[in-house]
C-alpha positions in Angstrom: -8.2 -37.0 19.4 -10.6 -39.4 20.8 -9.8 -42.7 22.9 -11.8 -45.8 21.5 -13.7 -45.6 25.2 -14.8 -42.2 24.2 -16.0 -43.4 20.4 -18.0 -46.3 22.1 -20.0 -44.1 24.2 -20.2 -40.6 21.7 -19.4 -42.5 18.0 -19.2 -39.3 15.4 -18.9 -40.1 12.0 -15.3 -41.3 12.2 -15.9 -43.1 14.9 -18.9 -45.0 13.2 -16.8 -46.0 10.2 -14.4 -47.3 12.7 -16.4 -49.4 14.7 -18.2 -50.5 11.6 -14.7 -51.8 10.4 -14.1 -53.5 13.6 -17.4 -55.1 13.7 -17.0 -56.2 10.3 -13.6 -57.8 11.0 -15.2 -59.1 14.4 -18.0 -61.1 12.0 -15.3 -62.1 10.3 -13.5 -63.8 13.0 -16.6 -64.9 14.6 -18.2 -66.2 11.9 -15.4 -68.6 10.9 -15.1 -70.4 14.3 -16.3 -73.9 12.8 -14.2 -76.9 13.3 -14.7 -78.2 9.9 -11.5 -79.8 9.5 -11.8 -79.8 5.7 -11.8 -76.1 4.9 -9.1 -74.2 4.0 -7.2 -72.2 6.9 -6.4 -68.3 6.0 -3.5 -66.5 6.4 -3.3 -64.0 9.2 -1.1 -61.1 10.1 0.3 -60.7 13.9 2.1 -58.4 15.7 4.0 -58.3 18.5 2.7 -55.9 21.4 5.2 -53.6 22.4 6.1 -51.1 25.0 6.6 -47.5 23.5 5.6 -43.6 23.7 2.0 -43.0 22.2 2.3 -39.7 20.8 -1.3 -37.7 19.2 -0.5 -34.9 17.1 -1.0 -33.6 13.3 1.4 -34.9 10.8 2.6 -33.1 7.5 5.2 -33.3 5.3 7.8 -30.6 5.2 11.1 -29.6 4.1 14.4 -28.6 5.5 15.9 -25.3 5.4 19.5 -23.7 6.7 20.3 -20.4 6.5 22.8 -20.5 3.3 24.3 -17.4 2.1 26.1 -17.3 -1.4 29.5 -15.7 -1.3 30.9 -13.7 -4.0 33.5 -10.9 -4.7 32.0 -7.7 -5.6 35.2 -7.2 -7.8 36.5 -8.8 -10.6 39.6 -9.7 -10.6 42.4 -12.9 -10.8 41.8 -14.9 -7.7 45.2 -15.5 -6.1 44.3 -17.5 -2.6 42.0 -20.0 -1.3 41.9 -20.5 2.3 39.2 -22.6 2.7 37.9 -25.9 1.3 34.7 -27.3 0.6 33.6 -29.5 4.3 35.7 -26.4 6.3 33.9 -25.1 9.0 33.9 -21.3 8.9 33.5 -18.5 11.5 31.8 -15.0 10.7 34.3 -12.6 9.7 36.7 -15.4 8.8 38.9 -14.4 5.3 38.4 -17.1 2.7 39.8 -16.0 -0.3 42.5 -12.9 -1.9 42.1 -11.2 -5.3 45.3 -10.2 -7.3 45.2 -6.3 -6.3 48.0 -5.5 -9.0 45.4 -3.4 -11.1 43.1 -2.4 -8.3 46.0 -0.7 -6.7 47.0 0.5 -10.1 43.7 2.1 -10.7 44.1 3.6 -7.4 47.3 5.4 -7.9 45.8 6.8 -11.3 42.9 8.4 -9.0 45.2 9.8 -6.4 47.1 11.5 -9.8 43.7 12.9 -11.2 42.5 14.2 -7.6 45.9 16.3 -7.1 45.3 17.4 -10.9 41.9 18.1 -10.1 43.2 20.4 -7.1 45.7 22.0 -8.4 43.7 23.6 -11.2 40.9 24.4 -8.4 43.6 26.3 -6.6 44.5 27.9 -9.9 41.3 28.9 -10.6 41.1 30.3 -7.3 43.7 31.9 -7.3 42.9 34.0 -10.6 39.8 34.6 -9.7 41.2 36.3 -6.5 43.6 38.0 -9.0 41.1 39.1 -11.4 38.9 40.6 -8.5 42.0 42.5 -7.0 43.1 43.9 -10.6 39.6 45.3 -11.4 38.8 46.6 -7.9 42.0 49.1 -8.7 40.6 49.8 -11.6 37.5 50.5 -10.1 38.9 52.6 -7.3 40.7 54.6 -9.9 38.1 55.6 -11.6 35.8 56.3 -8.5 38.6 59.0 -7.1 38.8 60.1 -10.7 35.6 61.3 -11.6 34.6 62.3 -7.4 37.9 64.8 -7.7 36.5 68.2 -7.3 37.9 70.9 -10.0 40.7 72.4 -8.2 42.8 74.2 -10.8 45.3 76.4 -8.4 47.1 78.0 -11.4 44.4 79.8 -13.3 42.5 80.4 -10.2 45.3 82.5 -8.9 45.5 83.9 -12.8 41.8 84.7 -12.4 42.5 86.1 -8.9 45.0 88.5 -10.5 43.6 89.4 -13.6 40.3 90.7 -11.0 42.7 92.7 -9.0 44.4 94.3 -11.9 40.8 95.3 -13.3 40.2 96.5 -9.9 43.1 98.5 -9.9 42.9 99.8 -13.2 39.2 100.7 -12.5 40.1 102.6 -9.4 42.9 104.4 -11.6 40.2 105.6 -13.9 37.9 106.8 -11.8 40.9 109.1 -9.8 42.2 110.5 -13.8 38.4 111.5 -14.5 37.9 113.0 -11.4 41.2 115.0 -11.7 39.7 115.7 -15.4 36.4 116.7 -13.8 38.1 119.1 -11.4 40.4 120.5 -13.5 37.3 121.4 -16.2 35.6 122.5 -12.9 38.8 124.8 -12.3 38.6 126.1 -16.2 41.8 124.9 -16.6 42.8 125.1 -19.8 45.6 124.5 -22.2 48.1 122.3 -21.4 46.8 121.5 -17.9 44.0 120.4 -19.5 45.1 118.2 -21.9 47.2 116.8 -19.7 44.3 115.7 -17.5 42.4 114.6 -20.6 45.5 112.7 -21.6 45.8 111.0 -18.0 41.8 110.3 -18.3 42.2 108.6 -21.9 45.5 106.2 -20.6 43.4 105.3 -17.6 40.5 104.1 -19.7 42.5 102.1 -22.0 44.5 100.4 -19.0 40.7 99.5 -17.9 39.5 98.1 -20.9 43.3 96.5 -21.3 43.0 94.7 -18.1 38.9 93.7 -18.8 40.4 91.8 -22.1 43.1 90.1 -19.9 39.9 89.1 -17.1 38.6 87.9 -20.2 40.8 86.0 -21.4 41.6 84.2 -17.9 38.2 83.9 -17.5 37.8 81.9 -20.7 41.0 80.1 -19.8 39.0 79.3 -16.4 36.0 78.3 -18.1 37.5 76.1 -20.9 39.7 74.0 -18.2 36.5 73.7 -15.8 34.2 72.5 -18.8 37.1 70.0 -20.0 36.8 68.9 -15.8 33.3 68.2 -16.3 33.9 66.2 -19.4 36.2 64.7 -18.2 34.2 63.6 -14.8 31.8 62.2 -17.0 33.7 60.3 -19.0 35.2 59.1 -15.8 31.7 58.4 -14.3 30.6 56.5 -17.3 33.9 54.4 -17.5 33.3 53.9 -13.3 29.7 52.5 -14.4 31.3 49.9 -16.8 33.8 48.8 -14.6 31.4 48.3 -11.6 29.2 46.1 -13.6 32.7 44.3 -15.0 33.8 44.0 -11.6 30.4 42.7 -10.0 29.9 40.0 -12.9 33.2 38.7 -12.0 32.4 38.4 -8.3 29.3 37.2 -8.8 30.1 34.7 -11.3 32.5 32.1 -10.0 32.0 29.5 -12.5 35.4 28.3 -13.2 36.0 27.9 -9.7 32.9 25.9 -9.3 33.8 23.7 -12.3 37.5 23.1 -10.7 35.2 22.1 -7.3 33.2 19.7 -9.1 36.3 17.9 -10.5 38.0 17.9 -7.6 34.7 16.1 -6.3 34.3 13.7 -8.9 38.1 12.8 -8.6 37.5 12.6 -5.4 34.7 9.6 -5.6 36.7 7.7 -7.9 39.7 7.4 -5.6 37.1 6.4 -2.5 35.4 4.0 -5.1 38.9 2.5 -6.5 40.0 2.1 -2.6 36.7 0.6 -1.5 37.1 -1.8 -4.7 40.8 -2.2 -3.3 39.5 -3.7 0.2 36.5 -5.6 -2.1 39.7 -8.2 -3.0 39.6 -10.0 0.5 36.5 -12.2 0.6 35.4 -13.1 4.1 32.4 -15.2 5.5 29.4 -13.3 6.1 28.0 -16.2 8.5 29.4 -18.9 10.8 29.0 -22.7 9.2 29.8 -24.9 6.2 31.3 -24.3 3.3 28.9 -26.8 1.0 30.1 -25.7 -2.2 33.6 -24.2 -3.7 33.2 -23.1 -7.4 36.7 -21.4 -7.6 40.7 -22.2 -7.3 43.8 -19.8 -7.3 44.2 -18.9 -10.5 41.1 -18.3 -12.0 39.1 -15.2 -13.1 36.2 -13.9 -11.3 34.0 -11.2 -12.8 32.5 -10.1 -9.2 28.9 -9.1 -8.2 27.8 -6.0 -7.1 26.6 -6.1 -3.3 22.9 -7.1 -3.7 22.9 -8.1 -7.0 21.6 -11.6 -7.0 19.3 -10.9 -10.2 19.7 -14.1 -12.2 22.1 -15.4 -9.6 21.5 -18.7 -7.5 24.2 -19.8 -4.7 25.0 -22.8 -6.3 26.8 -20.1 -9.2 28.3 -18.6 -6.5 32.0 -18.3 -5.5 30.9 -20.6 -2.4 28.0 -21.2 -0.6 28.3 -21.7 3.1 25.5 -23.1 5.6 24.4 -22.6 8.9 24.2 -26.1 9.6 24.1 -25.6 13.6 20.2 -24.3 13.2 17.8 -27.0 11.2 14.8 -25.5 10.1 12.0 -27.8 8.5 8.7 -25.7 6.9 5.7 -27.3 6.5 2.3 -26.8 5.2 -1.0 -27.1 7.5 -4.8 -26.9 7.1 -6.6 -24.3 7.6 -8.6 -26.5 10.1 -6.2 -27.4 11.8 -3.6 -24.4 12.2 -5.9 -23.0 15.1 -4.3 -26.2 17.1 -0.5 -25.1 16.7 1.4 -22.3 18.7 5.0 -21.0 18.6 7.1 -23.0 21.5 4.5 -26.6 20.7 6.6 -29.6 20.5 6.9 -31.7 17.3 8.8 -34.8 16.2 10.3 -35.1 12.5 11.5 -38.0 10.4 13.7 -37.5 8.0 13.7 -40.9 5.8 15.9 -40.7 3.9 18.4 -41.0 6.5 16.5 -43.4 8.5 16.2 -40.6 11.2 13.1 -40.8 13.8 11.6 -39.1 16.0 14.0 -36.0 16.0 12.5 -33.4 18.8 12.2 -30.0 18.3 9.3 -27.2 18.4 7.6 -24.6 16.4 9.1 -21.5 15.8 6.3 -19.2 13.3 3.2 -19.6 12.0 2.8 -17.8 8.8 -0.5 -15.3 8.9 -0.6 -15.3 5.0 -2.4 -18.0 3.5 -1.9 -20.5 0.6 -4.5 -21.1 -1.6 -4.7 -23.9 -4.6 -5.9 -24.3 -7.5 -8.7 -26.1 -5.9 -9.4 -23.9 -3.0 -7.8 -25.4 0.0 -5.9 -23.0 2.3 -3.5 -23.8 4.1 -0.7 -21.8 6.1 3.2 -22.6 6.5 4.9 -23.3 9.9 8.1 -23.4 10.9 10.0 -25.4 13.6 13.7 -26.2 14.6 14.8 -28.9 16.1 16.4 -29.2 19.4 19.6 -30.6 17.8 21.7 -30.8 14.7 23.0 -33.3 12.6 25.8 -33.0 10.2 23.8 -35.8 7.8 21.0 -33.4 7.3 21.2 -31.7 4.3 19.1 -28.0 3.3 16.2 -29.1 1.3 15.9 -32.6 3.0 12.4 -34.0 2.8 10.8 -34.3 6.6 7.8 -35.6 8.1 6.8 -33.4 11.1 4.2 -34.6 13.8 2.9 -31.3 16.1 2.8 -32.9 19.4 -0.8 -32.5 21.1 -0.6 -35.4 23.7 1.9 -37.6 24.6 2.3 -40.9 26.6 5.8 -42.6 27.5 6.3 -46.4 27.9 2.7 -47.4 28.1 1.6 -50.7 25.9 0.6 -50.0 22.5 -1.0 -52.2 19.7 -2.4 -51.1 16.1 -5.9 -50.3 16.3 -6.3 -52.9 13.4 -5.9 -55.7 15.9 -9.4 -54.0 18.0 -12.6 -54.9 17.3 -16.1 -54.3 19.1 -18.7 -56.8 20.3 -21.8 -55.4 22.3 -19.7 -52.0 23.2 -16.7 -54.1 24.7 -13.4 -54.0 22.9 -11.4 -57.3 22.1 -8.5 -58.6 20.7 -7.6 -61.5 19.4 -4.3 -63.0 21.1 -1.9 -65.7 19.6 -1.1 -68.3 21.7 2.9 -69.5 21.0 1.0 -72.9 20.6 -0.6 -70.8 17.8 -3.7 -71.3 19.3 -6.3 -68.2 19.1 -7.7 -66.5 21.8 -10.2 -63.9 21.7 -9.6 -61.6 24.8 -11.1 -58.4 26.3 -9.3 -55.3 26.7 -9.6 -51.7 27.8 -8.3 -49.3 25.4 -7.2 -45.7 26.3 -5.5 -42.8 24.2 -5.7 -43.3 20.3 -3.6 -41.5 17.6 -5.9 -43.2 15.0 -3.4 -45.7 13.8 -2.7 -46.8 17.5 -3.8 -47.3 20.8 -2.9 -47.2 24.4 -4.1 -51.1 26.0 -4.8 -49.8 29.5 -5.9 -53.1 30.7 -6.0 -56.5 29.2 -2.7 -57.3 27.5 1.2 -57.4 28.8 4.5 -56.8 26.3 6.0 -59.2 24.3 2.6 -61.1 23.4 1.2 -61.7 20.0 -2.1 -60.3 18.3 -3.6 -60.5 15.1 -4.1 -57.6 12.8 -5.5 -59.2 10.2 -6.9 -62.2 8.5 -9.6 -64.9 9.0 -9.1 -67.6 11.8 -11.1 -70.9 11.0 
């Protein structure tokens, strides 16, 4: 921003419009300095100089925001009491209103009953799994030792044992009768001798042959038990096949056991979801601040929002709505042109009008990287400051005025830049006597905010100049 000294001696187009303003209201005052009594004398405006802070900045409009956060019970329920009211101050933390919990506890003793149902038929099915496991594995061992049992068959073993001796025995009889036969032929006995030796030979043979049919018979006896053993081992290993794939499938499959797991599981949830909805009926304050809106007595019925769900919500439909009002936030919009002049920490000063409040100091907080863009094309980017203080009269989504502080001057004399005109590069005002009498006088102007200027030299506080209007 430039000083008036500094458009005299370097005018840019701004500065050219301005002194060609000034000059044009300096021919008007100059060229109505005759003393012809008969015309008509125009009406001027004054002001009064004044002593006051000169302050240079960019200006914007803005708009005031507190951190507000909607408060609602993620349950529904009967609301049973209110310990706040609308105007209360709240801190973080602090309980503000009770649900009735008669059916939430309720709902919680029915999920406690369904979880101990849920276990006990878990243990039940664990226990006849175990059960089923045990029986078959007997089974199984039974018919492993059944059909690995060698053939062991004492009895006709010993029968075929002695039915081999005897044929021994009988054989060895036989050959003594025909060699007494042969010797008594080789003797030329004969007669009776003979035929008695013939006689002995024949009863030998016949106890041989007698005792071959009773091997024989034990023998088959042997063989018949051993091939029913073999039979009977297969049969054995074949039913041992069948119950080892019976008992594996029921070891490996443990499907009931995993059902009665997932029950237990899912009765689990609902008992931590119907306590967790149990602890949902105390409502406390998620910030510290203002409660600026109460939508809700004892008595009445809430249906409760999920945690997050704001979808079609806003917090004036909320339970309450409390606000930060000990941070005061005020958003503006600036020029693209301009925003390379602003920095986080860069004083500002805000109106808000509304409430007749001035000059409220604060400073910028963010500058917003993203841009705006209009339907016309200007960008522009969004800046936020706070202000040093609060006030309780400031509401969120107060209009503002912000000025971003570039250059400031305290109590130095300041006039409106209306009352400053230029004649052959000198600037002048013109003074009001308290006669009324008009008096054009020189002055030195310094720093300018465009609307006003700093009078370095030339006029004191309290006097009179004109802003406008012709003198004759």
């Amino acid at each position: 921003m430039r000083t008036l000294a500094e458009l005299r001696v370097n005018p840019g187009k701004r500065g050219l419009l301005f002194i060609a303003a000034l000059t044009a209201a300096t021919l008007a005052f100059s060229g109505c300095t005759n003393t012809d009594d008969s015309a008509p004398t125009a009406k001027i405006s004054t002001q009064v100089v004044k002593q006051g802070n000169l302050i240079v900045g960019l200006y914007a409009d803005g708009r005031v925001s507190m951190n507000s956060a909607g408060v609602d019970f993620e349950v529904a329920g009967k609301v049973s009491e209110v310990r706040v009211a609308a105007g209360q101050y709240v801190q973080a933390g602090e309980l503000l209103a009770i649900l009735d919990d008669s059916d939430l506890n309720e709902a919680v003793s029915s999920a406690r009953r369904d979880l101990d149902k849920a276990k006990a038929t878990y243990n039940d099915a664990v226990s006849s799994r175990k059960y089923s496991l045990s029986s078959e594995k007997i089974k199984l061992d039974s018919l492993y030792a059944k059909y690995q049992t060698p053939f062991d068959d004492d009895e006709l073993n010993e029968a075929l044992d002695a039915a081999k001796a005897k044929l021994d025995e009988k054989v060895s009889a036989l050959l003594e009768a025909t060699t007494a036969y042969d010797e008594a032929v080789a003797a030329g006995a004969t007669g009776q001798e003979l035929a008695e030796a013939e006689k002995q030979l024949e009863a030998a043979e016949a106890a041989r042959l007698s005792a071959e049919s009773a091997l024989a018979g034990v023998q088959k006896n042997y063989d018949n038990a051993y091939a029913k053993y073999l039979s009977d081992k297969a049969s054995a290993k074949e039913n041992y096949d069948l119950q080892k794939l019976k008992y594996d499938s029921i070891a490996a499959s443990s499907i009931s056991v995993t059902n009665a797991e997932y029950g237990v599981s899912t009765a689990q949830a609902k008992l931590d979801s119907a306590m967790e909805n149990l602890e949902k009926v105390l409502l406390y304050a998620p910030i510290s601040g203002k409660v600026v809106s109460l939508n809700g007595k004892a008595g009445d019925y809430v249906t409760g929002r999920s945690s997050g769900d704001s979808t079609g919500t806003s917090q004036a439909d909320s339970f309450m709505t409390i606000t930060d009002t000990s941070i005061v936030s005020i958003t503006a919009s600036i020029n693209e042109g301009d925003i390379a002049e602003l920095e986080p920490g860069q004083a500002i000063k805000a109106n808000v009008e509304a409430l007749g409040l001035i000059g409220l100091p604060g400073k910028v907080t963010g500058l917003s990287a993203l841009p705006k863009i209009d339907n016309s094309g200007i960008v522009s980017y969004s800046v936020t400051a706070e202000l040093d203080k609060s006030n309780e009269r400031i509401f969120d989504g107060m209009s503002a005025f912000v000025t971003f502080i570039k250059k400031e001057k305290s109590n130095v004399i300041l006039i409106s830049n209306k009352a400053i005109f230029i004649e052959e590069g000198k600037q002048y005002v013109q003074v009001q006597k308290a006669d009324g009498v008009i008096e054009k006088r020189p002055i030195v102007a310094g720093l300018t905010n465009g609307s006003q200027s700093e009078v370095v030299e030339g006029l004191a506080a309290g006097e009179t100049v004109v802003t406008s209007g012709i003198v004759k």
